[in-house]
N, C-alpha and C positions, 0 to 999 in steps of 0.2 A: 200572779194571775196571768191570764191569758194577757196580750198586748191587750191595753185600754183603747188602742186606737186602732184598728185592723189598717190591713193593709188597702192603698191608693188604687186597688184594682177591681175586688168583688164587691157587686151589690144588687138589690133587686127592691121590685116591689109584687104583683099579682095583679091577678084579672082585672080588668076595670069592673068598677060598678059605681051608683050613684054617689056620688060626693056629700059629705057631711054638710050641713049645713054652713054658711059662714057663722062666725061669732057674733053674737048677737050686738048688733048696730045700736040699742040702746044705754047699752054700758057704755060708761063714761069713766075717765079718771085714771091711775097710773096702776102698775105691776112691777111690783122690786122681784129680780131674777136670783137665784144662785145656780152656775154653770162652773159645770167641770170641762165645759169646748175648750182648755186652752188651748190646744196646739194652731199653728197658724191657720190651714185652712178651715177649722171647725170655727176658729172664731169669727172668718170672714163669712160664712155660713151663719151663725148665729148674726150677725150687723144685719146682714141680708133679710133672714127672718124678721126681726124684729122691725126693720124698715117695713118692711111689708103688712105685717101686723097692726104694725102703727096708721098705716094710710087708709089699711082699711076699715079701723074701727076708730081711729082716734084716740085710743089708748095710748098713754107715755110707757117708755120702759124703764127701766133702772136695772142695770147688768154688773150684777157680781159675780166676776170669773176669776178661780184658783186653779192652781196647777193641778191635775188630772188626781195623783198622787195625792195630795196634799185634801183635800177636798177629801178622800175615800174616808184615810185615816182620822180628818178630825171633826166627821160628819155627825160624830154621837153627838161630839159637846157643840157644835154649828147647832141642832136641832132642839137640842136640850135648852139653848142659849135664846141671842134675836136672832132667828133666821130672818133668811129671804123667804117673801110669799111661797111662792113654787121655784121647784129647784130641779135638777137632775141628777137622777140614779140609777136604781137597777129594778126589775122584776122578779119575781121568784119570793127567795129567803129572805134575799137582804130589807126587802119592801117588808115583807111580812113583820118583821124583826119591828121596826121602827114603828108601825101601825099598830101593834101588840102595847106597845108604850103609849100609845096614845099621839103619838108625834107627827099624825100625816092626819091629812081631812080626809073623809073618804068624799069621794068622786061618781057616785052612780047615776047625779041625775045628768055629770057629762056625759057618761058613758052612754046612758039611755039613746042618746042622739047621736055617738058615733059607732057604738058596738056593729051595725050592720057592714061598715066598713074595715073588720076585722074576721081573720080566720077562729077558727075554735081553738088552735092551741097558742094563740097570743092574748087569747079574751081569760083565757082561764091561767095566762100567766100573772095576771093583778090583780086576782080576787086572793083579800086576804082570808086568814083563819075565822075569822067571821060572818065571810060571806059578801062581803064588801066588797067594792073596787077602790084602789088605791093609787092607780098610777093610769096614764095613757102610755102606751107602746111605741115608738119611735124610730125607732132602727135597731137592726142588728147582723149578725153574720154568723153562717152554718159551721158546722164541724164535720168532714166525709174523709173520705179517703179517698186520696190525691194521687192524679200518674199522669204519664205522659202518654199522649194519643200512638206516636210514633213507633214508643217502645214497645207497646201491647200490638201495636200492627206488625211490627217488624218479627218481634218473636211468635205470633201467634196464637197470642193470651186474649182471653175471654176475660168479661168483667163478673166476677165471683159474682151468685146471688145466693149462695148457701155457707154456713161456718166451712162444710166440708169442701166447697169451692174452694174458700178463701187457700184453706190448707195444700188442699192440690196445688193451687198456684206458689204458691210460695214454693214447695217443695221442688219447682220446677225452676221459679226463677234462682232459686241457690248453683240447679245442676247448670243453669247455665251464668254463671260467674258473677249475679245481681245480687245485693242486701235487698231481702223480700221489703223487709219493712222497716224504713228509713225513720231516726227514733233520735230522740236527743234529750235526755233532760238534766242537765243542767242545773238550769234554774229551779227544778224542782215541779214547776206546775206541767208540765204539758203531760205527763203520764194520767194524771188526773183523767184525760179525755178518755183513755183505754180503758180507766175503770167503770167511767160514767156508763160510755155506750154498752160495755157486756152484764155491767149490773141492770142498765134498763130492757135489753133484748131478753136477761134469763129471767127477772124480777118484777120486774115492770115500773111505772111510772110510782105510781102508789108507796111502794116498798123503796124506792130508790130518794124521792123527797122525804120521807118519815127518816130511814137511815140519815140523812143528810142532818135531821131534826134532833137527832136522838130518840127518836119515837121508834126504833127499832133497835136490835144491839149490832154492834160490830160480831161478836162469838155466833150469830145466827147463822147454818149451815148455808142457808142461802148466799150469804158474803161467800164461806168458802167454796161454790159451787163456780163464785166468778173466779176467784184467783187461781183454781183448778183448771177453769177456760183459758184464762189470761198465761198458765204455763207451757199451756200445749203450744203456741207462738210465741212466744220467748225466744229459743233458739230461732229467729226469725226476722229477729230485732238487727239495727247494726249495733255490731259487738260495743264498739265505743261511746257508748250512748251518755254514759256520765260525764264525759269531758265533752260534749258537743252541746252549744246553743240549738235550740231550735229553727235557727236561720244555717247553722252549721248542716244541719240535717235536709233541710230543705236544699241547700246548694248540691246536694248527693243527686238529690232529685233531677234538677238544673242538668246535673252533668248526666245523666244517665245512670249512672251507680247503681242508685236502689230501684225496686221495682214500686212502689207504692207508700203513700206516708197518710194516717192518722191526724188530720190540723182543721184549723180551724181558717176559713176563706183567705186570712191575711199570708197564709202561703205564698197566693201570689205575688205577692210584694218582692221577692228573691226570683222571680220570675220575668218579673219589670225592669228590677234591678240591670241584667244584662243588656238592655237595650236593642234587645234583638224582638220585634214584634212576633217571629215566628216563633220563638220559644214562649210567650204567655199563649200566644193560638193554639200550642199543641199541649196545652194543662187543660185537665180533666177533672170529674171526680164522678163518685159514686156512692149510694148510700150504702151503711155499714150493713156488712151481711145481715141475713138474720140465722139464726139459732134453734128453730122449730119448737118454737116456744107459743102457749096462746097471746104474748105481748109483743109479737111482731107485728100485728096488726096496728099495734097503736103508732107505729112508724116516728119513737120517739128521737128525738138528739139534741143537743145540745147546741144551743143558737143565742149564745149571750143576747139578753134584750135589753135596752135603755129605754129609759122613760123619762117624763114629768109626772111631781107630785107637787104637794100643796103640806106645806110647813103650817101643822097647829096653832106653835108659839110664836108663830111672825107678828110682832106687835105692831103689823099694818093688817093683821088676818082681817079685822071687821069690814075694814074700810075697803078691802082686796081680795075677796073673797071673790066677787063677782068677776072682777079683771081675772083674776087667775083662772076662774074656772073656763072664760072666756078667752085666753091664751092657750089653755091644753086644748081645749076643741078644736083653735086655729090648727095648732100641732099633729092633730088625730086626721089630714087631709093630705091625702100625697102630694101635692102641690106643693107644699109647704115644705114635710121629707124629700123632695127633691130636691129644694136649696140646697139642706145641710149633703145630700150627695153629690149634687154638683161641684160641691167645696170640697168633700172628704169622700170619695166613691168607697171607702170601706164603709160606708155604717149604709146598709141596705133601708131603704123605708121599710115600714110595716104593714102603710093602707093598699089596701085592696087597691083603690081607683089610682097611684103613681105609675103614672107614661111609662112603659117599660120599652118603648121605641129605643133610646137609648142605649140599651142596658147590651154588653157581648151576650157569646151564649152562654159563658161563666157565668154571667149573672142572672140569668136568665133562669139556669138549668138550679140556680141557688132559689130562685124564687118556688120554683116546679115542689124540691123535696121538702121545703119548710110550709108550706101550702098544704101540704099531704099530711103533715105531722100535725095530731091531733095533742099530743102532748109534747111539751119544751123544756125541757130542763136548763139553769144560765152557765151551766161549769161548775165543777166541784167547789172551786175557792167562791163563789157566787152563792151558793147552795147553802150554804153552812156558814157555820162562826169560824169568823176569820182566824181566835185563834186556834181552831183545831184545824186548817186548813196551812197552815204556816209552817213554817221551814224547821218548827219542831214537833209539828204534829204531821199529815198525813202526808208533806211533801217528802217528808224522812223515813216514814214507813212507806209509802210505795217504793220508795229508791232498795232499800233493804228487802223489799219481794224482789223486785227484779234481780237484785245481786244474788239472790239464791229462794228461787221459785218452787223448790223443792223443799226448803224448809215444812219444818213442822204447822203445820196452818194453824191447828188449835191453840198452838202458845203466842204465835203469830200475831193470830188475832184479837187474843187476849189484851197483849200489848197495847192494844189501837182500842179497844174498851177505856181498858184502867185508865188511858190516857184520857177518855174521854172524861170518864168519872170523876178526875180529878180536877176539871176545870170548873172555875168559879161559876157561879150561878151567874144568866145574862144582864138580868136585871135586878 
């Protein structure tokens, strides 16, 4: 998947508006946590929270924290098992998935009290299949396409706002000695992003989470109508894209190389890296073309979102219910989202009312496009069942488009069905 942690650089929150209520002062008693913050500054983020929380309601905490990893993989049987009260995860599929089982409380009458401090397409990333809300929203970070300020002024490039933009530029920046579109996969996931955003521009939101569901097929002409987009820039790509990490890719960038890269906010991380302030000053981005399609309007992309939910079988649920529901509210206040980013600057708040005084105009300008975006998709491997998402399912067949883009599509695609077909039933 995407890095779990983005990069030490992008983050934001939105407009101010009135701040949710505090958590209700009459609850009394403790909250058992399950947290995936390991990394150091997330967990000093999380102490911070919690302190905070605690002072101001008097609630106790109890924080169970596993490795990022470790936590994702062995979340069925965690949930299935004794969880923790409320724990942290994801929005989208993965939420959906676990609430389907019955595994998560639902949360509407939190939500009722913080939803005004939410956009529309973070409110509609935790309603599950029934209608329900499932999780609170907490941070996350965009996916655009990344350049540098300098190169686009020096050569005289305009920032694409049409598919047919996009393609001019490229074909320009080739004639002048640049990899248009700076590309690495490696590891298998980061292609995933090229598929998400042209399946959402030609498909739309709708079509693109059902696909993710299996509620639509892979053989649908609409799939092939993206990988038919996605060939026309291909030769566009840098050639070496198989042997290069995604930080390999990014360093292209760094140096001038390519003209523009496809990523998700944590780019800048390989930006910071050099230690040179004017080169994170002169990183850009821009949202993905659109495609003149009628789902350009929905100005969707792809902006992993974390959350808190609330563990069914937590055999402290009865006793904890109220605490819990009384910590994700604390949660749902930018004041609060700006702890965990003054610890970790990649994981952007989500509330509306978080101080954006702070923030570069990277983060700033990250706040502006996901603000705009009415629908959010979290990332292919976020979106769907992990194993069709894996290193034998679509990370292997995107690699195999791109090695030859010109293949036959309909056998193609087939492929990426039967594969689906033959995965065991989820539950």
């Amino acid at each position: 998947a995407a890095p779990s942690t983005p990069a030490s650089t992008g983050s934001a929150g939105a407009a101010p508006s009135t701040a949710p209520s505090t958590a209700a002062s009459a609850v009394t008693g403790s909250i058992s946590l399950g947290s995936n913050h390991s990394d150091p500054g997330e967990k000093t983020g999380m102490e911070a929270i919690n302190k905070a929380f605690t002072d101001e309601t008097g609630i106790t905490v109890k924080m169970n924290t596993v490795d990022h990893g470790t936590f994702q993989d062995q979340l069925q049987n965690y949930l299935g098992g004794t969880p923790d009260t409320a724990y942290t995860w994801f929005s989208g599929f993965r939420m959906k998935f676990f609430a389907d089982q019955q595994l998560n409380v639902a949360v509407d009458d939190v939500w009722a009290k913080v939803k005004d401090n939410y956009t529309e397409g973070f409110a509609n990333s935790v309603v599950g299949n029934d209608g329900k809300v499932y999780g609170i929203p907490v941070d996350y970070y965009p996916w655009a396409v990344f350049y540098r300020k300098s190169v686009f002024a020096d050569k005289g490039y305009t920032v694409p706002a049409t598919w047919d933009d996009l393609k001019a530029l490229c074909t320009k920046m080739q004639a002048d000695g640049l990899t248009p579109i700076a590309f690495g996969d490696k590891d298998g996931w980061p292609a995933m992003g090229t598929f998400d955003i042209l399946n959402l521009r030609l498909n739309g939101y709708d079509f693109h989470v059902n696909l993710m569901a299996g509620k639509e097929k892979w053989t649908d002409p609409k799939v092939t109508a993206v990988f038919q987009k996605w060939a026309e820039i291909v030769p566009f790509h840098a050639k070496d894209y198989a042997g290069l990490t995604w930080q390999n890719a990014a360093d292209t960038l760094v140096q001038k190389k390519s003209g523009m890269y496809l990523l998700g906010l944590f780019v800048s991380s390989q930006f910071a890296a050099t230690k040179n302030q004017a080169d994170l000053d002169d990183l850009d981005f821009f949202p993905f073309p659109t495609l003149g399609t009628s789902f350009d309007a929905e100005g969707a992309l792809d902006a992993p979102i974390d959350t808190w939910e609330i563990a069914a079988k937590s055999p402290n649920l009865e006793a904890e219910t109220d605490t819990a529901k009384a910590y994700l509210e604390f949660w749902a206040k930018g004041s609060t989202q700006l702890i965990m980013f003054q610890n970790q600057p990649g994981l952007i708040p989500t509330a509306k009312d978080a101080d954006t005084s702070s923030y570069t105009p990277l983060q700033k300008k990250a706040v502006e496009i996901v603000s705009k975006a009415t629908r959010i998709t979290q990332f292919l491997d976020r979106d769907t069942r992990a194993d069709f998402a894996g290193a034998n399912g679509m990370q292997s067949f995107l690699q195999k488009f791109l090695a030859n883009p010109t293949q036959d599509l309909a056998a193609y695609q087939k492929t990426i069905q039967d594969f689906w077909d033959s995965l065991p039933p989820l539950t």
